[in-house]
N, C-alpha and C positions, 0 to 999 in steps of 0.2 A: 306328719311324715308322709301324707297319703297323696301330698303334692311331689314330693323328690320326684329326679328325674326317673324317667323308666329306664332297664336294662336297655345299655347301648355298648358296645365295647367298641375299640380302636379299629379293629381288622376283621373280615369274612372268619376269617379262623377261630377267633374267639366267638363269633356273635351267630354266623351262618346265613348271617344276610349281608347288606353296604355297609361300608364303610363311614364315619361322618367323615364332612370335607376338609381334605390338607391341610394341615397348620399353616399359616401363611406368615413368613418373616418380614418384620419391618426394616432388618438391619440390610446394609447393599453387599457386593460379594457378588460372589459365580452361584450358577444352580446348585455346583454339588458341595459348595459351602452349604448353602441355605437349603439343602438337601439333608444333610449332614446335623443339623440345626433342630430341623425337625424334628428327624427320627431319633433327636435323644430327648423330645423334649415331650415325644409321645411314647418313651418307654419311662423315662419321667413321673407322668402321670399313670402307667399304669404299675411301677414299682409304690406308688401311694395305697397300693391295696395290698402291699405287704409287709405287715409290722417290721420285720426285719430291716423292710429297706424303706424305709416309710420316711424316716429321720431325714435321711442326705435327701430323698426325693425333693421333702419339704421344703429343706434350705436351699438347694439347685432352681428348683424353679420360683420360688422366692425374688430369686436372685435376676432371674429370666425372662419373669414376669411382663416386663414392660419391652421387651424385643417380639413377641410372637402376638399378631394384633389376634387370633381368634385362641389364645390361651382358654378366654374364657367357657366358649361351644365346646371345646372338649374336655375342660374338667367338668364340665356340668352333666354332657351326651356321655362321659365315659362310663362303662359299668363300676358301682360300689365308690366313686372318688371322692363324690360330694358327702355321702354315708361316715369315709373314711374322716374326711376334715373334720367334721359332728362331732367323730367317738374322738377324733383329736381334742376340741374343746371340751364336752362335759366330763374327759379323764382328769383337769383337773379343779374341777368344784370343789372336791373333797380339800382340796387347800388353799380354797378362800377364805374360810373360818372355819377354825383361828388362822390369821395370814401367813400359810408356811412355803408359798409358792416361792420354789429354786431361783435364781438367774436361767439356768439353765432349760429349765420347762418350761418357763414363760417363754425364751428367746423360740423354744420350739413350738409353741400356741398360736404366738405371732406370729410364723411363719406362715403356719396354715391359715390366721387371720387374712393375711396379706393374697393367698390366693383368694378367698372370699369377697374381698375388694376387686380382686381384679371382675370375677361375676359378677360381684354388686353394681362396679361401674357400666358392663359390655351392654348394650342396647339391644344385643336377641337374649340376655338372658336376665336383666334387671327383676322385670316384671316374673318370672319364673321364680326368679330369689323370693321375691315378697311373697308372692300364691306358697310358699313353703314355708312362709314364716323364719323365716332361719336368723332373723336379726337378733330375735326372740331368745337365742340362746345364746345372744353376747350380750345380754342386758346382766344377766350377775356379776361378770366382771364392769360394769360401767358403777355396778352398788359396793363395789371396795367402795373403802376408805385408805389404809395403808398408803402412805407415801413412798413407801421404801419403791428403788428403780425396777425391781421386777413387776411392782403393782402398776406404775406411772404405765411402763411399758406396753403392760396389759390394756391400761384402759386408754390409752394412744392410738394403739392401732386398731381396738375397736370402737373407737369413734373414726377412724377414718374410714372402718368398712359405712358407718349409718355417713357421713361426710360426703362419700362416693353417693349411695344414692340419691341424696338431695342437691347434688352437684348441677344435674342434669335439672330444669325446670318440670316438674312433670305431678299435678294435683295427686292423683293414682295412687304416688309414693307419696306425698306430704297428709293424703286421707287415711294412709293406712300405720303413718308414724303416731298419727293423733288419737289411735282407736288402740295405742300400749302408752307405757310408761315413759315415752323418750323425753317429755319436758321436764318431767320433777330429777331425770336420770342427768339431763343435759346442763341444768341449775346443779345441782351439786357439785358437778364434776368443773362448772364454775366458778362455784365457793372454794373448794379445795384442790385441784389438780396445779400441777406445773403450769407454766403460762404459754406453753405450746399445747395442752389438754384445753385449756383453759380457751386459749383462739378457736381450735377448733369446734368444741363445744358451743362456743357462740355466733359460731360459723352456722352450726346446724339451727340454730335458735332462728338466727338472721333467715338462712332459706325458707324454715318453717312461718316466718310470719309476712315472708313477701309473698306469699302465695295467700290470695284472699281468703282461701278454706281455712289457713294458719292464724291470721289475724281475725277471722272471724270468731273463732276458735278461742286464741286466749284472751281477746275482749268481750267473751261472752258474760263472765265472771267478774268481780270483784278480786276473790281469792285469784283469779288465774291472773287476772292482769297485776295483782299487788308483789305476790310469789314472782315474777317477771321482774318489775321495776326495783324490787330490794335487791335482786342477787346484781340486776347493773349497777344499783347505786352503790353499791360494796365494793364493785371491782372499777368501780371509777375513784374512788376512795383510795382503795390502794394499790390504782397506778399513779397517783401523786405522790407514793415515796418511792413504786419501782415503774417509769415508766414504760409504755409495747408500743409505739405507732401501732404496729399490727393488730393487735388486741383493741386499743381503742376506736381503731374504723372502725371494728365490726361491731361494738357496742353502740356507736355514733349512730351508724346503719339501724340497727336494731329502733334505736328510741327515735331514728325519723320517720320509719315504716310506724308504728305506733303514734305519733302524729298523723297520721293520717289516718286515722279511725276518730268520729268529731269525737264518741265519747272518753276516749283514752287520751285524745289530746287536753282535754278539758283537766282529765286526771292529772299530767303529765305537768301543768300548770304549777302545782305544787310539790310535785317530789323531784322534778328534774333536778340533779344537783346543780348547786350551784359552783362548782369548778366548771363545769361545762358551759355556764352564762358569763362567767366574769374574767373569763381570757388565761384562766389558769396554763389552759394546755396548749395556746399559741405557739408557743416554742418546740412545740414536738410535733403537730401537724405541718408537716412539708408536704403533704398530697394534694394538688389543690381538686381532686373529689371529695376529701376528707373535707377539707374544709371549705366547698360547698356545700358535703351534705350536714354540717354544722351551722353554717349561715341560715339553711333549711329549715333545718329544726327549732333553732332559735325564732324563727320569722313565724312558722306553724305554730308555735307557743307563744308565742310574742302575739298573735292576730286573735288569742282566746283571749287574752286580757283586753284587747282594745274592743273588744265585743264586750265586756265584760263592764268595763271602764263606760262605756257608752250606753248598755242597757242603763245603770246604776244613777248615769244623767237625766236618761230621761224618765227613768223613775221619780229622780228627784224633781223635778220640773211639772211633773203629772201631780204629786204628791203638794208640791207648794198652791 
């Protein structure tokens, strides 16, 4: 906590020094529209420090979110907001187990998820997010299991806050995803979630292993690269009775980045499934990225055998 932001509040009057700067609207309009805009969207954030009126804050600028480009600078700079959002989250743990979490709390969790995201994403405050750790405390809800839609809910929208950070290219965040629990969190939620959880979960997978520190990372291991290639080969499994275009690019993606590490393609050899080699899912790839980066892969695994095929000759040839 020793990273949160420092006391800043909205106006001289609260704080007894500047101001931080204007909220700036992205929507068109007159000044004293987007004057107007503003100034409810910075009393907004500082109604988030009063239980009473915390709720409607939540859901309003929830709502808002993506009209004011510097949302994020002043939930982060405001005095007690980001504090506020926290005690919003770990109020309710107590109803993860046993899973007794309302519609209603969740809908309100998520809200303050959602401003979370919007920080996670903003580029003056990304890096500020990580140095406080704050991911850290949406990893409980990424450990439901519960399907029921307040849970789905739950771990939706905090996979879109860890989604937002790996969005952007950037090592920084992919070194500092790999030093917590986000793969074995991002696999399960795999194995189990809806298949909108389930995309962006392997969404996150995908960014984590195109960045070399990622792939160097889960090809370090046996276990790490195995626990990777089972939870694909499962959800390539069963989108042969519930097909995703969507889902299946990013798993496509996934096992052609892992192609491209010699020794994980060598692995890759043998567990790639085989719907993926024998034209199962022609009929569903209409991307033609998709399906070159399946020609890709095919052709990356297809080049260990012919290396393979050819040591094996001339073994035999040496041998005779």
């Amino acid at each position: 906590m020793s990273n949160l932001p420092q006391p800043h509040c909205l106006a001289p009057a609260f704080s007894g020094g500047a101001a931080p700067p204007p909220l700036s609207s992205a929507a068109g309009g007159g000044q004293p529209v987007r004057d107007r805009k503003i100034a409810s969207a910075e009393q907004l954030v500082l109604d988030l420090c009063d239980p009473d009126l915390r709720e409607n804050a939540l859901g309003e600028l929830s709502k808002k979110r993506e009209i004011f480009q510097d949302l994020a600078p002043l939930l982060w700079n405001t005095y007690g907001t980001i504090a506020a959002l926290l005690q919003e989250i770990v109020s309710i743990y107590p109803f993860l187990s046993p899973p007794t979490l309302s519609p209603g709390a969740s809908n309100r969790v998520c809200n303050a998820l959602a401003l979370l995201q919007c920080v996670a994403s903003h580029p003056d405050t990304r890096i500020l997010f990580l140095n406080a750790h704050i991911p850290l405390y949406l990893y409980p809800f990424l450990n439901t299991t519960s399907k029921t839609k307040p849970f789905e809910y739950l771990r939706l929208t905090s996979l879109g806050v860890i989604g937002a950070l790996v969005k952007v290219d950037d090592t920084e965040v992919i070194s500092f995803l790999l030093q917590t629990e986000i793969i074995p969190l991002c696999l399960r939620t795999m194995e189990m979630g809806s298949e909108l959880s389930k995309t962006v979960a392997t969404f996150i997978v995908q960014k984590i292993l195109l960045d070399d520190v990622g792939l160097r990372y889960i090809c370090a291991t046996a276990e790490r690269f195995y626990a990777v290639g089972q939870v694909l080969g499962s959800m390539v499994t069963s989108l042969a009775e519930q097909p995703s275009t969507r889902l299946l690019k990013h798993i496509i993606r996934c096992y052609l980045r892992l192609s491209e590490h010699p020794r994980a393609c060598g692995n890759l050899n043998n567990c790639l499934p085989n719907m993926l080699k024998d034209g199962s899912f022609n009929n569903y790839i209409d991307d033609p990225t998709t399906r070159h980066w399946l020609q890709q892969l095919l052709h990356n695994v297809g080049g260990i055998n012919r290396v393979a095929n050819l040591q094996g000759g001339l073994d035999h040839i040496i041998g005779s």
